[in-house]
NUROMAR-838239 format. One record per residue: x, y, z of N, C-alpha, C in turn; residue number from 1. Coordinates in Angstrom, 3 decimals. Layout:
! residues N
        n_x        n_y        n_z       ca_x       ca_y       ca_z        c_x        c_y        c_z   zafi
          X          Y          Z          X          Y          Z          X          Y          Z    NUM
...
! end
This chain:
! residues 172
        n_x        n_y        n_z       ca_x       ca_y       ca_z        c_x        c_y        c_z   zafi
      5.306    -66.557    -35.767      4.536    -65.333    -35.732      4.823    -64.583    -37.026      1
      3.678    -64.113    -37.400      4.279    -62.921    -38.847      4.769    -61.880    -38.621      2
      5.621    -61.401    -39.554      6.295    -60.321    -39.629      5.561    -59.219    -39.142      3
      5.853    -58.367    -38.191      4.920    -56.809    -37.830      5.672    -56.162    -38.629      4
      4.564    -55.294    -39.025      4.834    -53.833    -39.748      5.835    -53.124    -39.226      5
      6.505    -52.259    -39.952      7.750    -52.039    -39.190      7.503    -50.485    -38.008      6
      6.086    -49.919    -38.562      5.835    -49.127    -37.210      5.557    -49.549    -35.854      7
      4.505    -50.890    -35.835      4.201    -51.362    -34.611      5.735    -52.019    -33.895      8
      6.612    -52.769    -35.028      7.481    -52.854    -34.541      8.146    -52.110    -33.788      9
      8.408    -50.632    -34.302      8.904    -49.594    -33.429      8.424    -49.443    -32.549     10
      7.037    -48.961    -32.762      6.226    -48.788    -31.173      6.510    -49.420    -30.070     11
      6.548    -50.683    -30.770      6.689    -51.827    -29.434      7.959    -51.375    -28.985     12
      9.147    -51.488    -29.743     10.686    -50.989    -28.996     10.328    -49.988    -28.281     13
      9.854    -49.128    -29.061      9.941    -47.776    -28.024      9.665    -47.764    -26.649     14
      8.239    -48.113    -26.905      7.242    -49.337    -25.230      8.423    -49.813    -24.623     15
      8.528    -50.554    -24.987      9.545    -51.394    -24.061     11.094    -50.695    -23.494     16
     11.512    -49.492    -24.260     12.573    -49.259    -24.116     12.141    -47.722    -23.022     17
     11.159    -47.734    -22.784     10.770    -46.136    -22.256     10.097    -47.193    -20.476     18
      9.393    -48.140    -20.711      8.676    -48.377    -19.864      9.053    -49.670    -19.110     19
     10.344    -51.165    -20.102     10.212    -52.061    -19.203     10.551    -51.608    -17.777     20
     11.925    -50.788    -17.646     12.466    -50.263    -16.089     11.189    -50.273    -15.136     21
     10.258    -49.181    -15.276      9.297    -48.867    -14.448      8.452    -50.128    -14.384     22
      7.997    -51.285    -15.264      6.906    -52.495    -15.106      8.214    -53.091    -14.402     23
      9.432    -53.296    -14.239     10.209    -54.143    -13.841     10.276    -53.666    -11.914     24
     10.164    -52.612    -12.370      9.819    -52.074    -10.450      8.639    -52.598     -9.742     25
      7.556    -52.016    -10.627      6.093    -52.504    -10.563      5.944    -54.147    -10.076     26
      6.376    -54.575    -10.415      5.990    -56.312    -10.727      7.057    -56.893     -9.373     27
      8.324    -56.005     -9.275      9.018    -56.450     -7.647      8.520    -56.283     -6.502     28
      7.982    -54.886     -6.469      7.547    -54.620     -5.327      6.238    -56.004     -4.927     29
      5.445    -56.319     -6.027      4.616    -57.319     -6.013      4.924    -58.972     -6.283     30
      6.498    -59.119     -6.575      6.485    -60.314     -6.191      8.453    -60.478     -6.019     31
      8.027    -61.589     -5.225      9.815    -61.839     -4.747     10.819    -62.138     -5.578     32
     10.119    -63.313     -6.202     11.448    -63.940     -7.675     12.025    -63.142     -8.318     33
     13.180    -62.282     -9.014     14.189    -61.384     -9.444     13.552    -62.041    -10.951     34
     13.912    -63.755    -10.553     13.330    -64.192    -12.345     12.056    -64.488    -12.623     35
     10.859    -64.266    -12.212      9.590    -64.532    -12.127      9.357    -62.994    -12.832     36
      9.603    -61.799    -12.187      9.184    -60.538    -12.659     10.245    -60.491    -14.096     37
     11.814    -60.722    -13.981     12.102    -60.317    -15.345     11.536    -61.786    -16.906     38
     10.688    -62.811    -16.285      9.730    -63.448    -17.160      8.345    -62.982    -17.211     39
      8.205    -62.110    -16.152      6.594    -61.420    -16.569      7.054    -60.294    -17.591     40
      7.528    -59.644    -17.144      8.406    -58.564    -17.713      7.934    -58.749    -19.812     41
      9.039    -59.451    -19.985      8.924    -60.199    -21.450      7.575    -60.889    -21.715     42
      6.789    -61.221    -20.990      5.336    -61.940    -21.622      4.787    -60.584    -21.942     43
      4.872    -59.858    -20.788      3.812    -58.940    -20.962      4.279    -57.855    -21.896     44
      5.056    -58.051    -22.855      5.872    -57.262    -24.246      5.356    -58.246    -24.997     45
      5.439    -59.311    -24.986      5.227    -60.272    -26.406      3.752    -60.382    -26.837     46
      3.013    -60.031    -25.605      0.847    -59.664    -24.932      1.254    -58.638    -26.244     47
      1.873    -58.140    -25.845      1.324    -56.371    -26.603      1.763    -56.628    -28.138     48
      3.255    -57.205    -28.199      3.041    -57.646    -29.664      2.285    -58.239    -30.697     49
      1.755    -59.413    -29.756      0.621    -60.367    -29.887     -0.502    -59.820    -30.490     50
     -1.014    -58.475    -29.397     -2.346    -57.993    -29.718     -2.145    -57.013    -30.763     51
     -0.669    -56.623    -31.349     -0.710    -55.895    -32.085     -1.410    -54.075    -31.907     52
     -1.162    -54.291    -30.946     -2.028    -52.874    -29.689     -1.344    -51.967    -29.745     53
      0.120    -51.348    -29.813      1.046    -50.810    -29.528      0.845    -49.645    -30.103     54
      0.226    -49.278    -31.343      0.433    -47.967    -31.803     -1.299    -47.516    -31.144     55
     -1.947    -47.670    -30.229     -3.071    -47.782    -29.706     -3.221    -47.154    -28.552     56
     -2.220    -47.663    -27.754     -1.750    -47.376    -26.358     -2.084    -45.621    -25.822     57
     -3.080    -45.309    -25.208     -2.648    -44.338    -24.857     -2.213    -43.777    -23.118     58
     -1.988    -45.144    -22.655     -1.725    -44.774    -21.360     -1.041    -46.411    -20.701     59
      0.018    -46.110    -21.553      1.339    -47.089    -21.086      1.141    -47.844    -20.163     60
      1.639    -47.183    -18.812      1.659    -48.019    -17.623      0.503    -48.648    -16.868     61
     -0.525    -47.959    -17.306     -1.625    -48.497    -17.424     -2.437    -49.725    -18.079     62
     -1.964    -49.903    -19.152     -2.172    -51.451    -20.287     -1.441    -52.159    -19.697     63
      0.182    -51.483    -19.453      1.354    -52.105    -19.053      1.102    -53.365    -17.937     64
      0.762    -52.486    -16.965      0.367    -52.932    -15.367     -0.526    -54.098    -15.837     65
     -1.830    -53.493    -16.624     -2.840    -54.331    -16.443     -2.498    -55.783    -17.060     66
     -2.129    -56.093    -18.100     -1.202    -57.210    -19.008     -0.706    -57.780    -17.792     67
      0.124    -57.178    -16.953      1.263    -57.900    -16.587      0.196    -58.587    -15.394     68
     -0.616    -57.726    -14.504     -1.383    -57.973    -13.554     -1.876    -59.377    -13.990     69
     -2.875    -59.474    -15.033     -3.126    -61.056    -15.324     -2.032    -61.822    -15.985     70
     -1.084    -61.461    -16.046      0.296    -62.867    -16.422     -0.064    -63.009    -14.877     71
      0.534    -62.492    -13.980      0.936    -62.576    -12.395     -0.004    -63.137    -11.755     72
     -1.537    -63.486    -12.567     -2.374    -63.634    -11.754     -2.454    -65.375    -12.103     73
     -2.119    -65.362    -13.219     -2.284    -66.994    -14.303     -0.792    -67.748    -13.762     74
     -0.257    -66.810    -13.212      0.978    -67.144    -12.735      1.029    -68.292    -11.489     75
      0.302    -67.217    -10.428      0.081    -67.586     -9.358     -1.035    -68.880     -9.147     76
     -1.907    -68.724     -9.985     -3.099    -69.893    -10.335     -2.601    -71.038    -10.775     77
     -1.254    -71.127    -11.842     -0.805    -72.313    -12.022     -0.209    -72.817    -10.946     78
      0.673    -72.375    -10.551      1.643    -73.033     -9.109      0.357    -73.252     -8.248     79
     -0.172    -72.462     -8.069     -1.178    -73.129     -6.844     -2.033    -74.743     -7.446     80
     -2.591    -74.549     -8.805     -3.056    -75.991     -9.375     -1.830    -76.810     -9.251     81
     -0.710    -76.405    -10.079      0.225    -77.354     -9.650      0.593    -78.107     -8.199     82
      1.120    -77.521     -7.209      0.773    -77.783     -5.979     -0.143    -78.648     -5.306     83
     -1.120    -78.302     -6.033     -2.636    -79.036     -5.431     -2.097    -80.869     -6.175     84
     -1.711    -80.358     -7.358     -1.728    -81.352     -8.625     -0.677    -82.194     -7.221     85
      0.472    -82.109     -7.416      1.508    -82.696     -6.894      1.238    -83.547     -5.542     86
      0.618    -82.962     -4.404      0.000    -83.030     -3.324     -0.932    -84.181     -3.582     87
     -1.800    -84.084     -4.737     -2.689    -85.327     -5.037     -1.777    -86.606     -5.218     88
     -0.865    -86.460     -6.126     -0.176    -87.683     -6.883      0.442    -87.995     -5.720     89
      0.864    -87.324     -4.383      2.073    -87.677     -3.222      1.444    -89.026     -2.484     90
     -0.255    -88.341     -2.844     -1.052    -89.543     -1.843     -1.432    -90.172     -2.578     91
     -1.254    -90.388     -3.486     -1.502    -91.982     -4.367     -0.410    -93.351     -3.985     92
     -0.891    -94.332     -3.642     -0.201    -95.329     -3.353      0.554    -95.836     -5.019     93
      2.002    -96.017     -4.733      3.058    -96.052     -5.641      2.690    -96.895     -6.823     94
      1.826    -98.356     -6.273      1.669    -98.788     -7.990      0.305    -98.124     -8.834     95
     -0.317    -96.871     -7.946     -1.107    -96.102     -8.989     -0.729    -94.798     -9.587     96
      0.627    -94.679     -9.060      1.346    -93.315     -9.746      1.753    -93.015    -11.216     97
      0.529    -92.410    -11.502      1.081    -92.624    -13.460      2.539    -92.266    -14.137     98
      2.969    -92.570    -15.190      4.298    -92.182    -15.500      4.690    -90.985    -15.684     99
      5.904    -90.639    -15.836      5.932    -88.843    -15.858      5.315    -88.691    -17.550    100
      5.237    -89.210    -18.155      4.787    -88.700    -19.892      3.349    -88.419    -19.231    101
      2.609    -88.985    -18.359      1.165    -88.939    -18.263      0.877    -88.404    -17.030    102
      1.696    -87.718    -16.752      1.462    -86.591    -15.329      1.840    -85.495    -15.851    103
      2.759    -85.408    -17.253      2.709    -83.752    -17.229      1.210    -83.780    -18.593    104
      0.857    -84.949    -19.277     -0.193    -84.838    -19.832     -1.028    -84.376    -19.293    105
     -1.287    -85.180    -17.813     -2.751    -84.512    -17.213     -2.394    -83.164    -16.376    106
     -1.579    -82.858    -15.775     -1.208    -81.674    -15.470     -1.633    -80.687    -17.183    107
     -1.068    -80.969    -18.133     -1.787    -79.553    -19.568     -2.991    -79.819    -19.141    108
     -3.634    -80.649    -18.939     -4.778    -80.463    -19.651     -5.802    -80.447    -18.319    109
     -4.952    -80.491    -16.891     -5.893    -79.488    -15.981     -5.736    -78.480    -16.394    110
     -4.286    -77.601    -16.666     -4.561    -76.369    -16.721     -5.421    -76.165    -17.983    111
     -5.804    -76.747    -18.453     -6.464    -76.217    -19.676     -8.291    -76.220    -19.815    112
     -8.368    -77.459    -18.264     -9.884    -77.125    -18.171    -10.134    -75.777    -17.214    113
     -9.143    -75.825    -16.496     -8.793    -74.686    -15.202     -9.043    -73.010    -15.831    114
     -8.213    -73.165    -17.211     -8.402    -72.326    -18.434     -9.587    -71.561    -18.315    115
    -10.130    -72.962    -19.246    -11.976    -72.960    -19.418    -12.643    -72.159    -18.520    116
    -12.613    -72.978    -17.405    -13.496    -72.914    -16.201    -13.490    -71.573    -15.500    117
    -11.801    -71.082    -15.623    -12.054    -69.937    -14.486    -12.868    -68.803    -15.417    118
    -13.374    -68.238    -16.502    -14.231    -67.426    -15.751    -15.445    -67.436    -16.033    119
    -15.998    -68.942    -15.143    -17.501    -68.661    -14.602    -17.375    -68.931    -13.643    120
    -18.719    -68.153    -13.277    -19.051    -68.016    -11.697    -18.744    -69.565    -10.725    121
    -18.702    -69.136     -9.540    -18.641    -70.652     -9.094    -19.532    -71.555     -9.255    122
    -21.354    -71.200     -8.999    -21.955    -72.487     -9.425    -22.381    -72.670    -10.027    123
    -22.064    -71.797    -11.547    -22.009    -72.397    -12.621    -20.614    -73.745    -13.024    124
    -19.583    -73.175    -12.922    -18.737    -74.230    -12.700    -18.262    -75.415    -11.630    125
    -19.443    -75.381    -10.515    -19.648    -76.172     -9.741    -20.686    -77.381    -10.620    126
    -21.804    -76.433    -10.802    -22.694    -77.018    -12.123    -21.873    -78.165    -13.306    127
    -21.119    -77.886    -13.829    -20.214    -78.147    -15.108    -19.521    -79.088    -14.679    128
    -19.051    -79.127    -13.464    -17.933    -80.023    -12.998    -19.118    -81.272    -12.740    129
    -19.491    -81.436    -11.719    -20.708    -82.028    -10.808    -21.345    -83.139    -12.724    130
    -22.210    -82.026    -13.588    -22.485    -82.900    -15.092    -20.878    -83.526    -15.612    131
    -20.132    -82.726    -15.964    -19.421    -83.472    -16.950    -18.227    -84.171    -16.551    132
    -17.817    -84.105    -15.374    -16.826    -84.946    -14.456    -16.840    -85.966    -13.773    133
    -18.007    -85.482    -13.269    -18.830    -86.326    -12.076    -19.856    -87.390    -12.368    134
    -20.103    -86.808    -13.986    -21.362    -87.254    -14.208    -22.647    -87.682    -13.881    135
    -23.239    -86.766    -13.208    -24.485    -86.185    -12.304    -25.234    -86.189    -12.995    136
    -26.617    -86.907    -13.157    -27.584    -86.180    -14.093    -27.923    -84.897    -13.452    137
    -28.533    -83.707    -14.105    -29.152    -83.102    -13.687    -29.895    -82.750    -12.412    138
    -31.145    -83.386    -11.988    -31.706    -83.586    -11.210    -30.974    -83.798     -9.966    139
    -30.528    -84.866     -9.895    -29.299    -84.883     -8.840    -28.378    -83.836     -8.153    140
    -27.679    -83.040     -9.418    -27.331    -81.980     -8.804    -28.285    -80.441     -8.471    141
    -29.006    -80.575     -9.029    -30.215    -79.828     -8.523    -30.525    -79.795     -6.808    142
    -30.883    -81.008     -6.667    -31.035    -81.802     -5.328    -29.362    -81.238     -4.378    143
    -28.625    -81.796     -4.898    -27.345    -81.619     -4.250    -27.119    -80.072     -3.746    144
    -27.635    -79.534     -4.709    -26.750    -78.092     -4.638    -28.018    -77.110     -4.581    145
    -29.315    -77.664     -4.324    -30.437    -76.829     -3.474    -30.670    -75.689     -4.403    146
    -30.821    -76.271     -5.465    -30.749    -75.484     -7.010    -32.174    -76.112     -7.555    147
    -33.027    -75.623     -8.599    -33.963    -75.715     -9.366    -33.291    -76.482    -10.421    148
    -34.421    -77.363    -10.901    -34.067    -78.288    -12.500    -33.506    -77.220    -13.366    149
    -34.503    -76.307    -13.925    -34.478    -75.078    -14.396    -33.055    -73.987    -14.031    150
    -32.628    -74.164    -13.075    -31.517    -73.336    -12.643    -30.077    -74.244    -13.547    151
    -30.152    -75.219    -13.091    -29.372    -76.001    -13.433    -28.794    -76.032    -14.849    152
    -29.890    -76.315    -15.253    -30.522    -76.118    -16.931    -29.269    -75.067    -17.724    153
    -30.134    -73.863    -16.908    -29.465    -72.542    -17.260    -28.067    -72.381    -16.987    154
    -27.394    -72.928    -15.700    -26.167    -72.792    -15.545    -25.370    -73.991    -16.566    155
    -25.987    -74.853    -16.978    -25.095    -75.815    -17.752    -24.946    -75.088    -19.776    156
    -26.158    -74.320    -19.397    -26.113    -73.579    -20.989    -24.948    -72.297    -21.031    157
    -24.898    -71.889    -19.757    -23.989    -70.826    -19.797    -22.402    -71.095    -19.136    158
    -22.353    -72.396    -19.108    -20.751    -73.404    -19.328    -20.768    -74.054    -20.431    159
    -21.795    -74.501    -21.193    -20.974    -74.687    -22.648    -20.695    -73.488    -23.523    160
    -21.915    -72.685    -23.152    -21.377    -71.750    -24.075    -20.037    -71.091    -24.109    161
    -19.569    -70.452    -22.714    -18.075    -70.350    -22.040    -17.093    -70.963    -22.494    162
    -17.561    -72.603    -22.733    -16.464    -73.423    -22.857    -16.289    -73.568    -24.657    163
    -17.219    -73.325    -25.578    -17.438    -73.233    -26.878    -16.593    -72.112    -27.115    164
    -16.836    -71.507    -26.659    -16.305    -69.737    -27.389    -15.010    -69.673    -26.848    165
    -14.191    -70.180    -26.058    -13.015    -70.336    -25.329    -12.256    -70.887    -26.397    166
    -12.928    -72.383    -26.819    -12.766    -73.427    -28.162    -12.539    -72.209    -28.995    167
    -13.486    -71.664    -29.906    -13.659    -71.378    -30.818    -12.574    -70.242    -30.753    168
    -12.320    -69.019    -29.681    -11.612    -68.620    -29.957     -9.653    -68.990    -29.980    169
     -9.420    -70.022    -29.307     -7.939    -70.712    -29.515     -7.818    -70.973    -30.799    170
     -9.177    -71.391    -31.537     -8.674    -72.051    -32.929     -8.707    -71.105    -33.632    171
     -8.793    -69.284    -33.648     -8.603    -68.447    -34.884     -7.316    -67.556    -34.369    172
! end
């Protein structure tokens, strides 16, 4: 990471030195782990460093909360994919169980379509899954999902685009 300016730097101390206590309350009352909240805790300081936001802020616990609210939420979404993930591989019969190098491979890179995907609507990403997973022509899932050619159409233009600009923004 580059060097911050040495005001935002401050800011951020200050932030953190006025407000982790109170996000560290915040984030218990809402979840059990002692070490789950004091690791949200620190993401949601490194968010604010990240965004370089800090001398911006005008209502702390408010950004505070909200930051931490989606760590807690990406939180909870992974363990649950994970889970699901694990649960799948349990019922795979043993000589189709891939190796661990290629279970935590495909584990990144669910979470990374999971990424993508979560935020469109569901049948648009019902849409997306159904074409590019499933490999459905069109029509088919039209049929399937009691949807118009034309609907379809439209929901597959507004998952690449989702999934482009998702792209495009990781790589700047």
């Amino acid at each position: 990471m580059p060097a911050q300016p040495p005001a935002l730097s401050t800011a951020v101390g200050e932030l953190y030195v006025e407000h982790s206590p109170w996000l560290h309350g915040w984030l218990r009352k809402r979840m059990g782990n002692h070490c789950d909240v004091a690791d949200l805790v620190q993401d949601t300081f490194v968010k604010v460093l990240k965004a370089r936001s800090a001398l911006d802020i005008r209502e702390p616990r408010h950004y505070l909360s909200t930051v931490a609210k989606g760590l807690m939420i990406d939180l909870f979404r992974r363990r649950s994919l994970e889970q699901a993930y694990l649960e799948a591989l349990a019922s795979l019969p043993p000589a189709q169980v891939p190796s661990s190098e290629a279970q935590a491979i495909l584990f990144d890179t669910l979470l990374e379509l999971d990424r993508m995907l979560a935020g469109l609507g569901a049948k648009v990403r019902e849409v997306f899954i159904l074409a590019q997973l499933d490999g459905l022509p069109y029509a088919q899932i039209a049929t399937r999902l009691g949807l118009s050619l034309r609907t379809v159409n439209n929901h597959m233009r507004k998952a690449m685009e989702h999934v482009c600009l998702m792209q495009w923004e990781d790589a700047e």
